[in-house]
C-alpha positions as CSV (number, residue, x, y, z in Angstrom):
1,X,-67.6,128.5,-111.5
2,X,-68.1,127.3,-114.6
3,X,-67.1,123.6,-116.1
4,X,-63.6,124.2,-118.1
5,X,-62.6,125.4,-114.4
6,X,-63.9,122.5,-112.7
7,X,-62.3,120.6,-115.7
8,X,-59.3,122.4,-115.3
9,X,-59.2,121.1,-111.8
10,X,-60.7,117.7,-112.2
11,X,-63.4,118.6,-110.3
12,X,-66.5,116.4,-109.8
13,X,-68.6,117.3,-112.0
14,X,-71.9,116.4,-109.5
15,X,-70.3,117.7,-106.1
16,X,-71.0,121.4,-104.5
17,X,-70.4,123.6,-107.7
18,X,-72.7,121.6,-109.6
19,X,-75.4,120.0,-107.3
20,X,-76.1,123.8,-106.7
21,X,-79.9,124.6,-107.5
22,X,-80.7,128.2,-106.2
23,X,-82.9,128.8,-109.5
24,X,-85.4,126.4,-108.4
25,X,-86.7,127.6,-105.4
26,X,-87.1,131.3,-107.1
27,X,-88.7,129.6,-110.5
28,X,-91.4,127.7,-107.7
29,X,-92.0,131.8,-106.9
30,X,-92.4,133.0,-109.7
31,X,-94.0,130.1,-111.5
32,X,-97.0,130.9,-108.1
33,X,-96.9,134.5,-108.6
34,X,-97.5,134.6,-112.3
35,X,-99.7,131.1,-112.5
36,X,-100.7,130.6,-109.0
37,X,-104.5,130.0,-107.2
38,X,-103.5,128.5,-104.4
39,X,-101.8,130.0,-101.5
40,X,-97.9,129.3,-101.8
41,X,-97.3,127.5,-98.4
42,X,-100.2,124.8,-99.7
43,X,-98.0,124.0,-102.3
44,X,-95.6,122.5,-100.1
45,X,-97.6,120.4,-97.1
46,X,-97.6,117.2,-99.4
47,X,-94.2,117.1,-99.0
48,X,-93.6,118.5,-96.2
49,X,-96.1,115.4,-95.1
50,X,-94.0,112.7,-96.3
51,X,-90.9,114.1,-95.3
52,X,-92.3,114.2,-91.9
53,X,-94.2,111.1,-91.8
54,X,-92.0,108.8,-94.7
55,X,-93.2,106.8,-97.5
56,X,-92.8,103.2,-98.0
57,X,-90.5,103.2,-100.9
58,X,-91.2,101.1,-103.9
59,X,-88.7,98.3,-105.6
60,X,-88.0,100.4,-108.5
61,X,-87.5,103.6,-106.1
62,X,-85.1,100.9,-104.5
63,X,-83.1,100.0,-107.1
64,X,-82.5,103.0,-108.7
65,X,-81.4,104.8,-105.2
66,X,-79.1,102.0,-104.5
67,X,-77.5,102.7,-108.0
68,X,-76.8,106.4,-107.4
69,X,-74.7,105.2,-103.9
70,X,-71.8,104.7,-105.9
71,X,-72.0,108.0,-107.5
72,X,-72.6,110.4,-104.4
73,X,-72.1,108.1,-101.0
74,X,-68.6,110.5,-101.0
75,X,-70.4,113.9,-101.3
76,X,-70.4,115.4,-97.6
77,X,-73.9,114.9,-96.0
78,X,-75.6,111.9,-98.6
79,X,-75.0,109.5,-96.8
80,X,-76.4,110.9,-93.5
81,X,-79.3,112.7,-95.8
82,X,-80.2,109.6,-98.3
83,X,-78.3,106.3,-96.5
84,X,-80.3,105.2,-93.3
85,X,-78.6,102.6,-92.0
86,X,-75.6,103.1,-93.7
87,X,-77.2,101.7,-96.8
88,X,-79.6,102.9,-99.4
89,X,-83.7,101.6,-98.3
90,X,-84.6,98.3,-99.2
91,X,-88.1,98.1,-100.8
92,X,-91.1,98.6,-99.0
93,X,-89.2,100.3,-95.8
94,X,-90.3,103.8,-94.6
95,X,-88.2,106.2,-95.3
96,X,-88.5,109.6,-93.7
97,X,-86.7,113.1,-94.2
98,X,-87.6,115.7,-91.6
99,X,-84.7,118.1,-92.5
100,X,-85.9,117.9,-95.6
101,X,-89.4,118.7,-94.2
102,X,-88.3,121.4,-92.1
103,X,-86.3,123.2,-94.8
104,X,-89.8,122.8,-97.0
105,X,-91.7,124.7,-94.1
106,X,-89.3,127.9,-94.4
107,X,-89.2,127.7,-97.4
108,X,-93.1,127.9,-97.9
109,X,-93.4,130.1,-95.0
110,X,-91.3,132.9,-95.9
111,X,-92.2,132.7,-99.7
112,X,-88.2,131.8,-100.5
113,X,-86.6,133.9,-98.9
114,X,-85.1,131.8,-95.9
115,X,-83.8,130.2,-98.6
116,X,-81.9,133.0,-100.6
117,X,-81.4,135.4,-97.3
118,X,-82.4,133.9,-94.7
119,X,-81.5,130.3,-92.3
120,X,-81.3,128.2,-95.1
121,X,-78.7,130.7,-97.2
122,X,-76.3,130.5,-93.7
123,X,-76.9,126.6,-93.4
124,X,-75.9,126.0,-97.1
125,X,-72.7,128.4,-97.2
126,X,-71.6,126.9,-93.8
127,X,-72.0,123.2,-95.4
128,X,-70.4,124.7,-98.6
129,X,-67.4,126.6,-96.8
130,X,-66.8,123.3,-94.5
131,X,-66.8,121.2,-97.5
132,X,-64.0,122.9,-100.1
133,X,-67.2,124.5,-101.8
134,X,-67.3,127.9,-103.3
135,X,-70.9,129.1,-103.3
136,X,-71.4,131.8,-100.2
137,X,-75.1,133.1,-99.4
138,X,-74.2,136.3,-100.8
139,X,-74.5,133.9,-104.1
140,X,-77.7,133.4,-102.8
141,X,-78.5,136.9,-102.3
142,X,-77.6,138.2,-105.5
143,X,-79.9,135.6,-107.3
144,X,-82.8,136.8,-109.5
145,X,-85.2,134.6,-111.5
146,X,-85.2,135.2,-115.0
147,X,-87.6,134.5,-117.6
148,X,-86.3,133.3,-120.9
149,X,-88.0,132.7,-124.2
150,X,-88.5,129.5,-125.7
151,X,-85.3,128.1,-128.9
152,X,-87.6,126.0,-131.3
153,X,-87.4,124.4,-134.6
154,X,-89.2,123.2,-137.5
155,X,-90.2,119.8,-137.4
156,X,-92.8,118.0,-140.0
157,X,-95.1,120.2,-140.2
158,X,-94.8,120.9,-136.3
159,X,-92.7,124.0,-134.3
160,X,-90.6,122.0,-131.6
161,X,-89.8,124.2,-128.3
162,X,-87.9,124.0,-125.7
163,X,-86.3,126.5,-123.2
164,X,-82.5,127.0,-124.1
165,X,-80.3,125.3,-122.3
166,X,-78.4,126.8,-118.9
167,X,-75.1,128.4,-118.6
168,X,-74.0,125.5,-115.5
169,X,-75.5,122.9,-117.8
170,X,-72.0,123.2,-120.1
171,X,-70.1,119.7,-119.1
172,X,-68.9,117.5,-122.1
């Protein structure tokens, strides 16, 4: 769906359609595959270890998180995700994230594909479907990573690059 619909709509521009990611996982694949020395599921355990066991979180991690509560404590799950307590963590609590964990471990276990065709695909259309969203694991199915040159410039002497921008990344 793309952002004159959403607009179209008035849509949120940071709920289902948009908070939508299913490039990453596959760019973390191919990114191993091509660059890789480790195995792929080592890549994971350091998060998978403090989603498990929590981190104290810091007063600037603090601050910032209780600034984004405005902006997403009304997209469905947040605030049982990212709100213990019903409130964003104060500084120097532990904060832990074993879903988050667990979905990290399938991930890494199955080299991504729990997460395109697998548990994780049926978890995220049933959240979507429940939740007025339209992405469906079919969506998730059909995805393919795809590398893309670099768009650059000339600047002082130098040749600037960066990758282009996205085709979701299109909201005014």
């Amino acid at each position: 769906m793309d952002a004159g619909v959403l607009r179209r709509q008035h849509r949120s521009h940071a709920g289902l359609e948009f908070g939508n990611r299913a490039w990453a996982v596959s760019a973390w694949v191919e990114l191993h595959t091509k660059f890789g020395k480790l195995p792929f599921e080592n890549l994971f355990q350091p998060a998978i270890d403090y989603g498990r066991n929590g981190f104290l979180v810091s007063p600037t991690v603090a601050e910032q998180w209780a600034a984004q509560v405005p902006l997403f404590k009304a997209q469905p799950g947040f605030t049982d995700a990212f709100l213990p307590h019903g409130r964003a963590p104060k500084p120097g609590e532990l904060f832990t994230f074993p879903d988050h964990a667990a979905a990290l471990e399938k991930i890494a276990a199955t080299n991504g594909e729990a997460f395109y065709r697998g548990e994780l695909a049926a978890k995220l259309e049933a959240h979507s479907t429940a939740n007025g969203g339209v992405m469906r694991a079919s969506d998730l199915a059909a995805h393919r990573a795809d590398w893309v040159g670099t768009i650059n410039t000339g600047y002082r002497g130098y040749t600037v690059h960066e990758i282009p921008p996205t085709a979701r990344a299109s909201w005014p």
